[in-house]
C-alpha positions in Angstrom: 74.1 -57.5 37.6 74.3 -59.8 40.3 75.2 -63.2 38.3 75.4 -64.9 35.0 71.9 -66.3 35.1 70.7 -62.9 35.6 72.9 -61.1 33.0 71.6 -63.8 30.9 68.4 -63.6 31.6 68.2 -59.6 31.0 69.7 -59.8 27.8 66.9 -62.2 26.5 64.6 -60.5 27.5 65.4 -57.0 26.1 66.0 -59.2 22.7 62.8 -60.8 22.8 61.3 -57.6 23.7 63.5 -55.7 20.1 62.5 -58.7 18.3 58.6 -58.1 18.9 58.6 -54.4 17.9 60.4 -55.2 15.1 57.7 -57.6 13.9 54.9 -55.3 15.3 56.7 -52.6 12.8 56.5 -55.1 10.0 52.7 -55.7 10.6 51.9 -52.2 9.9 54.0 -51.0 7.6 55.0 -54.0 5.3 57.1 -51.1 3.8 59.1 -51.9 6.6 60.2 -55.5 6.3 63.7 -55.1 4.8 64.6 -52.4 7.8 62.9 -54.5 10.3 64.7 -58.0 9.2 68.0 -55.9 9.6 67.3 -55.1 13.1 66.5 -58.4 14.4 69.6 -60.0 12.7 71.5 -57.4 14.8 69.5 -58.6 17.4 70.2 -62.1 17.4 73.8 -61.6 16.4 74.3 -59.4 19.4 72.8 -61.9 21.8 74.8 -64.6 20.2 78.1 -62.5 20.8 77.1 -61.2 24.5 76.2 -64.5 25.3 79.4 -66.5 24.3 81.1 -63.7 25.9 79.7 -64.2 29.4 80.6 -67.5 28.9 84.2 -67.1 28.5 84.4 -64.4 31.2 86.9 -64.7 33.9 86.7 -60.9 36.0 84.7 -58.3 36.7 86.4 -56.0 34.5 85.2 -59.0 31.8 81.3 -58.3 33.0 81.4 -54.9 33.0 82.8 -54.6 29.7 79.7 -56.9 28.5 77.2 -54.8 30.4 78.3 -51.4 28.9 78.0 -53.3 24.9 75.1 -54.5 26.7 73.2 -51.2 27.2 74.8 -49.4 24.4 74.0 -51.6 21.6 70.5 -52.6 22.6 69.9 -48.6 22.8 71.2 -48.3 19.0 68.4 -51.3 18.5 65.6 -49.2 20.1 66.1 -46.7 18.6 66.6 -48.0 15.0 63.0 -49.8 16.0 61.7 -46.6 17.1 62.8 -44.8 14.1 60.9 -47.2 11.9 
């Protein structure tokens, strides 16, 4: 990432984007809504946490530590979406 707008930007984003596949799962399966309500607390938690986080970030070492949670979490959110 080039800067903190960006990095912020991005992470919105894929939120917004978990967020909305988590509702579209609860549209058609209303089965679904406990699992799906899990997932986008996650979501918003984790955006919370990466988002104070590039706040209080000093280095490089401090960025890249936030983009590998980054990546890694939000693919454990896909795929508990995609698994619903």
């Amino acid at each position: 990432m080039a800067n903190r707008r960006q990095l912020k930007k991005a992470i919105n984003y894929v939120i917004i984007d978990i967020v909305e596949a988590s509702y579209s799962a609860q549209l058609y399966n209303v089965k679904k809504t406990d699992a799906s309500e899990k997932i986008i607390n996650a979501a918003a938690d984790l955006q919370d946490n990466l988002l104070s986080r590039i706040n209080q970030a000093k280095s490089k070492k401090d960025f890249s530590a936030i983009v590998a949670d980054f990546e890694s979490k939000t693919d454990e959110l896909y795929d508990q979406v995609n698994k619903l």
